[in-house]
C-alpha positions in Angstrom: -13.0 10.2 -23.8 -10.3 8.2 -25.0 -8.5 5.2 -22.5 -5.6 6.8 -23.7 -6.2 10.7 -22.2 -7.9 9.0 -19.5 -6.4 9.4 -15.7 -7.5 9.1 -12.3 -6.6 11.0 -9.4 -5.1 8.9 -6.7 -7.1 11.0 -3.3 -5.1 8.2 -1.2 -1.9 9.7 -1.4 -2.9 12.7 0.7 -6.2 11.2 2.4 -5.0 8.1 3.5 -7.7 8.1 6.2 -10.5 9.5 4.2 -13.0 6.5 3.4 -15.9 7.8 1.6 -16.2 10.2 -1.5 -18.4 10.7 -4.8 -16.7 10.6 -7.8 -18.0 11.1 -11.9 -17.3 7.4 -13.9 -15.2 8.1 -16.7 -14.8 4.4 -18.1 -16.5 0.9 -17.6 -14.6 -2.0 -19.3 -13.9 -5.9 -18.8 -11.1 -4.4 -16.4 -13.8 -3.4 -14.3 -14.7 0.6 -13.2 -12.4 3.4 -13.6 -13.4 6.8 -11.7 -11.8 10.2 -12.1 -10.3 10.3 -8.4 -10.3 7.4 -5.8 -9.8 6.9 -2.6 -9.2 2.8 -3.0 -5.8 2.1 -3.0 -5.1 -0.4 -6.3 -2.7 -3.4 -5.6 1.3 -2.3 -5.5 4.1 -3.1 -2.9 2.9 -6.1 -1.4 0.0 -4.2 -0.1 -3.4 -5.5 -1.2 -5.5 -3.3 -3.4 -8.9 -2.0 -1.2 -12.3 -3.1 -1.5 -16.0 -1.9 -0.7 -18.3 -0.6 -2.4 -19.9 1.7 -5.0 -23.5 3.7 -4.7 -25.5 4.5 -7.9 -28.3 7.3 -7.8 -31.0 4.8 -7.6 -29.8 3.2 -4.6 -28.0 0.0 -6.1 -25.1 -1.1 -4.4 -22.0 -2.4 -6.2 -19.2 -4.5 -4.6 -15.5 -3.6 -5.4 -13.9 -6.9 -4.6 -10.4 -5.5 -5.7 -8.6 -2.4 -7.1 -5.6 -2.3 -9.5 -4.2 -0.1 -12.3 -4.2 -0.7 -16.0 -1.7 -2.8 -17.2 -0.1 -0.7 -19.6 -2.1 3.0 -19.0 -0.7 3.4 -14.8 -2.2 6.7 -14.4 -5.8 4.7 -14.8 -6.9 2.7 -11.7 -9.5 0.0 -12.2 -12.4 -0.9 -9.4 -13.0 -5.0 -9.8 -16.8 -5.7 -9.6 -18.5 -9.2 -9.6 -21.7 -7.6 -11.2 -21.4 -4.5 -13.0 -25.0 -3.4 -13.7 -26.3 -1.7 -17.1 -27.0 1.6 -15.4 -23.5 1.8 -14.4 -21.8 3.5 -17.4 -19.1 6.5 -18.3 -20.5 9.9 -16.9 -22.8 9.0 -14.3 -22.2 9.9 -10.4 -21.7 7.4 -7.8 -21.0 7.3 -4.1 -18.0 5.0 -2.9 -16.9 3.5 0.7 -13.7 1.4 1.3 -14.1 -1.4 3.6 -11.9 0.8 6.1 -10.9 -1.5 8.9 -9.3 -4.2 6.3 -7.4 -1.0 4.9 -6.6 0.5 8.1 -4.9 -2.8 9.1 -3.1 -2.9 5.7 -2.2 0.6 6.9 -0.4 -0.1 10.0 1.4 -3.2 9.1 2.8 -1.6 6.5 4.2 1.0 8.5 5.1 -1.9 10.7 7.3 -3.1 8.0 9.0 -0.2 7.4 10.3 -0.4 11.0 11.4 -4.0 10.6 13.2 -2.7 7.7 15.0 -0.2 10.3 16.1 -3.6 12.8 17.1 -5.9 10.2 20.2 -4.5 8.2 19.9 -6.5 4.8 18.5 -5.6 1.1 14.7 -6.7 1.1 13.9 -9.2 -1.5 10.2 -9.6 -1.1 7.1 -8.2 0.5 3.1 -9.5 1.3 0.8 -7.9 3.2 -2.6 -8.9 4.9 -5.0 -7.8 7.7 -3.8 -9.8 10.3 0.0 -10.6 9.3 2.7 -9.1 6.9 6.3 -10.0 5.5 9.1 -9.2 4.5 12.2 -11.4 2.7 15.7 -10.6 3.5 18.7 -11.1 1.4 20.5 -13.0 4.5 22.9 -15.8 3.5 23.3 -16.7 7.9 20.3 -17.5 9.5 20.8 -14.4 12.5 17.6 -13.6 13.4 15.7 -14.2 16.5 12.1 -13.9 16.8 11.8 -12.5 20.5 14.7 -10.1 19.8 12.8 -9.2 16.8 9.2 -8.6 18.9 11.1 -7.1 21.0 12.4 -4.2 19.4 9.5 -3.6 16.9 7.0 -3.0 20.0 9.7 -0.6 21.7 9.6 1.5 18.8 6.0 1.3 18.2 5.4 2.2 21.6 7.7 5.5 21.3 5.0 6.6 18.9 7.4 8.3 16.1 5.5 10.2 13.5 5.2 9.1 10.1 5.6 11.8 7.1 4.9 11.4 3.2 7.7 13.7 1.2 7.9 13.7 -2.1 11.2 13.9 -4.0 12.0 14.8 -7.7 12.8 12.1 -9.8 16.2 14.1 -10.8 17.4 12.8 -7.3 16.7 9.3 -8.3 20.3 8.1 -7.5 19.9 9.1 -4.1 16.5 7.0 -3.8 18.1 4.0 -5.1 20.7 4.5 -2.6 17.7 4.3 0.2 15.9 1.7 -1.3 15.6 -1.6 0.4 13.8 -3.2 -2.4 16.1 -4.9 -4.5 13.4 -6.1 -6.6 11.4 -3.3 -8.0 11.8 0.4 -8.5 11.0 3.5 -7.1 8.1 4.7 -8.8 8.0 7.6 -10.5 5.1 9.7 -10.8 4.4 12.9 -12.6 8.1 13.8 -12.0 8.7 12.8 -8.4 8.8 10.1 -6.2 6.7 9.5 -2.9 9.0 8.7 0.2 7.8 7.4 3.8 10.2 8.8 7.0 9.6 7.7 10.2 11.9 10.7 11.6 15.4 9.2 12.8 14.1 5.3 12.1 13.9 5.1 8.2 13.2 6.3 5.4 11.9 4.5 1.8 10.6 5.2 -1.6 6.9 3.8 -1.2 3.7 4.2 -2.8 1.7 2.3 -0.6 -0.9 4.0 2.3 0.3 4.5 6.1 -0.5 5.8 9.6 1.3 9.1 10.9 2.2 7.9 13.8 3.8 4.4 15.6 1.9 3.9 17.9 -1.3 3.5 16.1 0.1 -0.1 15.2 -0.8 -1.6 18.6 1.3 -4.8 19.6 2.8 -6.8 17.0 4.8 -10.5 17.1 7.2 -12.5 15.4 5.2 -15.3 14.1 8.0 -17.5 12.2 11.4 -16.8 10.8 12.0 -19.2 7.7 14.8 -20.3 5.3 13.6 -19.8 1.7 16.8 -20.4 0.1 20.4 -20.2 0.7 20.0 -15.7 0.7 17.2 -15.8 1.6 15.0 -15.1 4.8 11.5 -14.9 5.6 10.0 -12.9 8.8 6.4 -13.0 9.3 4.9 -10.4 11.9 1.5 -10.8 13.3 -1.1 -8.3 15.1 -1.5 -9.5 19.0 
């Protein structure tokens, strides 16, 4: 198969809580392992791409210590190993886990972010994500933001336990995405013809390829760790899991 006709099926999109699968290799290169559909979500958004692990027939176990896509050819996603093994080659089977509770926490501060978006009413110039914190860089030229207000609110909503839907939009409406876009700094994505949006009904709604809960309260209790001054437009907020 060529790299070029080569594609894998992102499974995370509409099984965000599905964490085990078997899947045919289709390519092994100094990028690492590419599969024709995954589950592991590759780096994109501020949100880390996933790790764990991948099964061969004869029991060997192979570490995925990261997952991105191709540089140039996006529709392939690339599994990082530290040892790829000579048995592992195109066309054979394997099993794959995702070390689920570091992506469920990437899961649910992401969300989390979303709803900090919905306090904070400025254009978002930057975004990191963790397991155990995540942040988000305003375009704020006045330093107006308090952490306990900030805690405060983000819990109450959180606690009302709003549900969180994945829509998808053609790319024909793109003007209107822009329009809802926070991020200043990069671009809705579009794939195969449309774009994938997060709403949290009545609270926000954002352009986002990255994985999420369905519902608030899954988050659990969040804080406002810090609130910095990165430049003269721009402010840092750092949220933390309690």
């Amino acid at each position: 198969m060529s790299v070029h006709t080569m594609e894998t099926l992102a499974l995370f999109d509409s099984a965000p809580y599905q964490n085990a699968f078997s899947a045919r290799v289709i390519a092994v290169s100094e990028h690492g392992v590419a599969l024709e559909h995954t589950l592991f979500y590759p780096t994109g958004g501020g949100q880390p791409g996933d790790t764990g692990h991948l099964t061969l027939a004869d029991g060997t176990r192979v570490d995925v210590i990261g997952t991105v896509r191709d540089p140039v050819l996006r529709s392939i996603i690339w599994h990082q190993v530290e040892h790829c093994p000579e048995q592992l080659t195109a066309g054979v089977q394997v099993d794959a886990g995702l070390d689920w509770e570091r992506r469920y926490q990437h899961m649910k501060m992401h969300t989390c972010l979303h709803l900090l978006c919905s306090i904070i009413d400025a254009p978002v110039t930057g975004c990191s994500i963790s397991a155990d914190k995540g942040r988000l860089d305003f375009d704020l030229p006045e330093m107006t933001l308090d952490k306990d207000s900030i805690t405060r609110d983000l819990n109450a909503l959180i606690q009302q336990a709003h549900a969180v839907k994945t829509l998808s939009m053609p790319a024909t409406e793109y003007s209107t995405l822009l329009q809802i876009t926070r991020t200043q700094a990069v671009a809705p994505p579009v794939i195969q013809g449309s774009v994938r949006v997060i709403e949290i009904a009545g609270i926000d709604i954002q352009p986002c390829g990255g994985t999420h809960v369905i519902n608030t309260e899954e988050i659990g209790r969040v804080f406002c760790e810090k609130i910095e001054k990165k430049s003269k437009h721009n402010r840092r907020v750092i949220l933390r899991f309690e």
